[in-house]
N, C-alpha and C positions, 0 to 999 in steps of 0.2 A: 395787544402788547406783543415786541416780537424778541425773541429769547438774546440775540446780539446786540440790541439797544438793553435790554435789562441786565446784562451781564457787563456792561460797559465799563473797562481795565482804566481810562483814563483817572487822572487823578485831578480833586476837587484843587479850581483855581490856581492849575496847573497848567502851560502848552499845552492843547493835542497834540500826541503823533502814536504815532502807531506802535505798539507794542506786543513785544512776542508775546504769547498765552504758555510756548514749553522751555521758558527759562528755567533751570534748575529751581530757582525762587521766584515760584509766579507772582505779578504785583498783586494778588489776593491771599497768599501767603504772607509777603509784606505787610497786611493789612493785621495780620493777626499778631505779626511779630510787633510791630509796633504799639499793640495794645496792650499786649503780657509784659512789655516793658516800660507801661508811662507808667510815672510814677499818680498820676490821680486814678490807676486801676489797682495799682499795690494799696494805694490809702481802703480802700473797699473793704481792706482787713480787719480792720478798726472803726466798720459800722455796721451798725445791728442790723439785722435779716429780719427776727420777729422776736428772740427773748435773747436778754440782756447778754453782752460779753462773755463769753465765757471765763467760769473758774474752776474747778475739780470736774466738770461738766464739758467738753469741746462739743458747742454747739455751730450747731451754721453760722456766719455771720455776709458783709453780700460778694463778699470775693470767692468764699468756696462754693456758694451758692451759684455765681456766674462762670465759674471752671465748672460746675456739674451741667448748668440748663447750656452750655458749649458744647458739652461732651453729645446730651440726646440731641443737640442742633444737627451735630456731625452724621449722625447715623441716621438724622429724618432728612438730611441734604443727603445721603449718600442711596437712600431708597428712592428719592424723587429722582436724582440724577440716574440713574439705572432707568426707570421709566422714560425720561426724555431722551432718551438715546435709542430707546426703539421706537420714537415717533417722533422726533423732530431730527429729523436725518439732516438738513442743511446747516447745522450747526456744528463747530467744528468739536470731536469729542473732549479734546482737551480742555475744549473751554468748559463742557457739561459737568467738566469732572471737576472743574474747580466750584462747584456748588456746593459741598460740603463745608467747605472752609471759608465762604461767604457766610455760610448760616455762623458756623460756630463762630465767627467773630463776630457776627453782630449781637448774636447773643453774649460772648462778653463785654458788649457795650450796653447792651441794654437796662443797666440799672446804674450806669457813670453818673448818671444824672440826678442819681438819688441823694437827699440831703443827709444828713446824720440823723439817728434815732428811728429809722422807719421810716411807712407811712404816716407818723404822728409828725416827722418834723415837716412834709411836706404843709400837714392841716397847720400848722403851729406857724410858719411863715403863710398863709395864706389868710390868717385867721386875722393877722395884724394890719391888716388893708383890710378885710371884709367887717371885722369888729371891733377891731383896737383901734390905737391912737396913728396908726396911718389911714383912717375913713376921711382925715379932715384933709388928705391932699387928693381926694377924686376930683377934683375941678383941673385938676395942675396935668391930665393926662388925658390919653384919647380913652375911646371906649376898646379898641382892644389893649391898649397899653393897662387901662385899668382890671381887664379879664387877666389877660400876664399877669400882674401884680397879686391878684385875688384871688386867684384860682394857682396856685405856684405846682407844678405840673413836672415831671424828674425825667418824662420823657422827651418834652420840649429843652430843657435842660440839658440833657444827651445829646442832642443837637448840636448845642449850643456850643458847649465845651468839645465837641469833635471839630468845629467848621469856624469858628471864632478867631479873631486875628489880638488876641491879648497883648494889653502890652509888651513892646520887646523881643516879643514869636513872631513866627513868621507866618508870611499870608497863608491861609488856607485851614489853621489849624493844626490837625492830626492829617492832610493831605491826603486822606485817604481814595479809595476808589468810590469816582458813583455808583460802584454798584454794592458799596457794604455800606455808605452812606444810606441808599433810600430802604435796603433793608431793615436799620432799624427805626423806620417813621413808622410805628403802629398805625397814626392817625395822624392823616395823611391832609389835615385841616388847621384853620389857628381855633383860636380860643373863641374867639365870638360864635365859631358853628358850633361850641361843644355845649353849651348852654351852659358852662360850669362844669362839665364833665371833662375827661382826658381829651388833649388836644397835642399837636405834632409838632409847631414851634412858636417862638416868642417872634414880634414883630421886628425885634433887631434882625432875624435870620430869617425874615418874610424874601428876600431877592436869593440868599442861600438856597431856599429850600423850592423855589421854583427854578435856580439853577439846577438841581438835582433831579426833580421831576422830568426837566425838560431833556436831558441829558441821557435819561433811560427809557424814555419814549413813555412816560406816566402821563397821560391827559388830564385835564380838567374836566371835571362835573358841570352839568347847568345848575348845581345850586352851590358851584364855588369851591366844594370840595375834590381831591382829586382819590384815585384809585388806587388802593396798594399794590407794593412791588408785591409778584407771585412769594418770595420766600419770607414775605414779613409772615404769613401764615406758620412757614414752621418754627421762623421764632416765638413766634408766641406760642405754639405746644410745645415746645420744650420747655417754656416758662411755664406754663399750665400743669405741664405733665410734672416739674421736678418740684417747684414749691409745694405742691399739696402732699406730696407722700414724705419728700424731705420734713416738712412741717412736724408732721405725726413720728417720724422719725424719730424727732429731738424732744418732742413731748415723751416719747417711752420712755430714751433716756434720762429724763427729769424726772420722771416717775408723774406724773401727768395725767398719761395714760396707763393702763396697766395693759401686760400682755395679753389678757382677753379678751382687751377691747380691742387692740390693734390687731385681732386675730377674728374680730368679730367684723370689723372695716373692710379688710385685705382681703378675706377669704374670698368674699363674695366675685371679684375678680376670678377666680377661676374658675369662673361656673360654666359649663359648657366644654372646659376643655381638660378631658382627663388624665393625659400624657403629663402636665402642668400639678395636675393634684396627685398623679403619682409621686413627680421630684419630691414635691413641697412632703408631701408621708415618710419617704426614705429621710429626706435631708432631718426630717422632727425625729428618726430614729436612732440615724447617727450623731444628731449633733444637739447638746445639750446649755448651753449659752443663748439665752433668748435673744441677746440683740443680734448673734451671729443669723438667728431662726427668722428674727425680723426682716433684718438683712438682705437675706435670701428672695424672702418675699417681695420687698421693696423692686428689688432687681427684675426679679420675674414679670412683675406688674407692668414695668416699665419698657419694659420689653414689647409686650403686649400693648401696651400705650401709644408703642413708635409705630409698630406695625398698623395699628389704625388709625392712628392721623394719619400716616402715609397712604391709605387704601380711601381715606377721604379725602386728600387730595387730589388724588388720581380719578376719583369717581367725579369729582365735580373740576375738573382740570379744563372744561373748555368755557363755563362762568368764569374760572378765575382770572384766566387768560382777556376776557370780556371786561374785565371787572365789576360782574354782576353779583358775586359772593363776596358778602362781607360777614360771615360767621366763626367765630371760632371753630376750627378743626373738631376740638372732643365734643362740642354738642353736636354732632355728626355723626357721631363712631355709635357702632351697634348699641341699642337701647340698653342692656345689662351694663355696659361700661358707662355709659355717659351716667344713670343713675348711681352707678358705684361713684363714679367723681363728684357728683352734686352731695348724697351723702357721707363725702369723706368733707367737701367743705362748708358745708353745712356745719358739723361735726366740731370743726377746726375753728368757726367762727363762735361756736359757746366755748367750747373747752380750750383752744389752745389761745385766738387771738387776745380773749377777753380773761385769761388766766391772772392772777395777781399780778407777778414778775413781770408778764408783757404791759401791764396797763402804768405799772411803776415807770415801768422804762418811756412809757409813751410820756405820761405827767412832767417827768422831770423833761424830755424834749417842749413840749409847750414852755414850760420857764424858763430854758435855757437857751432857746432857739427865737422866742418871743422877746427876750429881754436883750439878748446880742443887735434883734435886725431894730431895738426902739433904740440902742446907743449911739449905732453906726450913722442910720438914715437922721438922726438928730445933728451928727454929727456931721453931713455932707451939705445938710440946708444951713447950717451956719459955722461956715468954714474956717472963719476968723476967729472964734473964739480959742483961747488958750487949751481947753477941755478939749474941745472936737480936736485937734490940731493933732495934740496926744492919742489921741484914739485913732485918729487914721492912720498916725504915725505908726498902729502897728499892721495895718493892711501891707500884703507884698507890693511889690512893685507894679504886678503885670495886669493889674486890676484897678483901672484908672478910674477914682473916683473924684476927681478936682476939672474934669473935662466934660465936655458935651451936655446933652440938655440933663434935667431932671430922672426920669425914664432912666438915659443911659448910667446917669450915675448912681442911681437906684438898684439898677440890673447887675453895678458893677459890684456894688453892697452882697447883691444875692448871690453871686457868684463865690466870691470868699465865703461865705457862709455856709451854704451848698457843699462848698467844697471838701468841710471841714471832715476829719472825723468824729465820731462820740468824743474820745478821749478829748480832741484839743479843744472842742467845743466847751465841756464841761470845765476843762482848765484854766480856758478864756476869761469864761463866767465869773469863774473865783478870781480870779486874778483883777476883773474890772470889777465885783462888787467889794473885793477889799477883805475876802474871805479868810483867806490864810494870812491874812494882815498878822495875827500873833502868833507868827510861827518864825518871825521874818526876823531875822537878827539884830540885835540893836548896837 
């Protein structure tokens, strides 16, 4: 891989031509701007991260969660770009230096693709082609078209809704650059190589997504898969590094956790360095507010988090460059940390994932997510009927479901859906099961 094909300014399904890298507003700058202002990243506001909405409680939900995994994107693109400038000398520095703000935009793209309610609503629309009343249309579809469908995937999704030409928009998308595009392809495959696992896109955006690769000098595998970009790695430790401590976070303040367990978790983080367990003594004697005490922690950890994904990328920086590494960064990082993260989610999978609150939140996604995608998709195979007519009648415009094959009209179901947040989702619901029917003025 060579660092001026992976950095590449042009814009998806755009001319080529040649573009400044020291415009006051680099077009990787633009990339960011453009995503702090769609409105399907403000909707992020209004879907759950891991427990419910908040009420007297501001808990995460996935817009502050993807302004935070942006923020450590920033500061692990700005220690990697530091390193590349004292060893890739042919590269121009302005362009190295716009690597910070590659990361953090892809990072907040990186959960666009998420449905409402979690990862419950992904199982919940996946679950209605693998075990519901969509199993009886697998004839009607290929076998990756059926993997799409059954396996419904948030990062293929993010794809999707970046590079997609919806109704009424214009070609390309979110037109962004190839090079914030192939940074947020985790998995850099379709579906059929994931066996059901996470895979990188749906087969609408199969010619999309080998545009991308090809554009940033991304090869193919001999077994079909291809290589990720060098900075997909550090978005995903900043997703690594900020959901797990953020997680326990919002358990404290739920009372969840109590503070000596989140002190029995955290601590262990500082072992070895005792400049760090100094702060942490002073700050426990001046300051008496445990989330402030938490806080602090939380920070410090994370601190320490960047610095070692940063110091294992650099150490295995000439696989990566090969595309001979495919690990995540923190199972890398010194043995004490990588065990403190396994036990912090560990930890998070008894007590926070599987807490009451979170599994409520998941339930009502299976019912309300399950029973939206059986109205619509009923409603796309028989078109005619007065019933379906009403019900598409309220899909938007830009989400063409009376066009193209099956597949596509299907994909265009998932997309509104997808789209939705908790709130309208759940409003949806009542609104089609007739719920708030006596509330309705006569």
């Amino acid at each position: 891989m060579q660092w001026i094909n992976l950095l590449n300014a042009n814009r998806f399904k755009q001319e080529t031509k040649n573009l400044n890298p020291v415009e006051i507003r680099s077009q990787f700058q633009r990339d960011y701007d453009r995503i702090i202002f769609a409105p399907s990243f403000r909707r992020l506001q209004n879907k759950t991260q891991v427990f419910p909405l908040p009420g007297s409680v501001y808990v995460h939900n996935r817009l502050t969660h993807s302004l935070e995994v942006a923020s450590v994107g920033r500061s692990l693109g700005r220690k990697v770009a530091n390193y590349l400038m004292s060893v890739e000398k042919n590269i121009p520095i302005q362009l190295l230096e716009e690597i910070p703000t590659i990361v953090s935009t892809a990072c907040l793209c990186h959960d666009m693709g998420n449905p409402p309610f979690g990862h419950s609503g992904e199982d919940a629309l996946s679950k209605y082609f693998r075990e519901g009343a969509g199993q009886k249309l697998r004839k009607e579809f290929s076998e990756q078209q059926w993997f799409d469908l059954s396996y419904f995937e948030g990062n293929a999704n993010a794809l999707r809704l970046m590079t997609h030409q919806f109704r009424g928009r214009r070609q390309g998308g979110f037109v962004n650059t190839y090079a914030t595009l192939a940074s947020i392809i985790k998995y850099p495959y379709a579906s059929t190589h994931s066996g059901g696992a996470k895979y990188g896109f749906f087969e609408t955006e199969k010619d999309s997504f080998k545009e991308i690769m090809g554009q940033t000098g991304l090869h193919q595998k001999p077994d079909g898969t291809y290589s990720r970009h060098p900075l997909v790695f550090l978005v995903e430790a900043a997703d690594d590094i900020s959901y797990v401590l953020m997680d326990m976070e919002d358990a404290h303040r739920l009372n969840i956790l109590s503070f000596e367990e989140m002190l029995t978790y955290l601590s262990p983080f500082y072992e070895e360095d005792e400049l760090l367990m100094a702060n942490f003594k002073k700050v426990q004697q001046e300051v008496s507010d445990k989330n402030e005490i938490i806080a602090f922690l939380r920070a410090s950890i994370i601190n320490k988090l960047i610095n070692a994904c940063a110091d294992v990328f650099v150490s295995n920086y000439e696989d990566i460059m090969k595309g001979n590494f495919t690990d995540a960064l923190y199972k890398h990082m010194p043995d004490h940390l990588m065990q403190n993260m396994k036990a912090c989610k560990t930890m998070s999978v008894k007590r926070i994932y599987n807490h009451r609150s979170v599994v409520k939140i998941q339930l009502a996604g299976y019912h309300v997510l399950g029973t939206l995608l059986e109205e619509f998709i009923n409603a796309i195979q028989n078109p005619g009927e007065s019933y379906s007519q009403q019900l598409m009648s309220l899909i938007p415009a830009q989400f063409d479901v009376l066009n193209g094959s099956l597949y596509e009209k299907t994909r265009s179901v998932l997309d509104f859906i997808s789209g939705m947040t908790d709130i309208y989702a759940v409003q949806l619901f009542r609104d089609i099961r007739g719920i708030d029917f006596e509330q309705w003025p006569v």
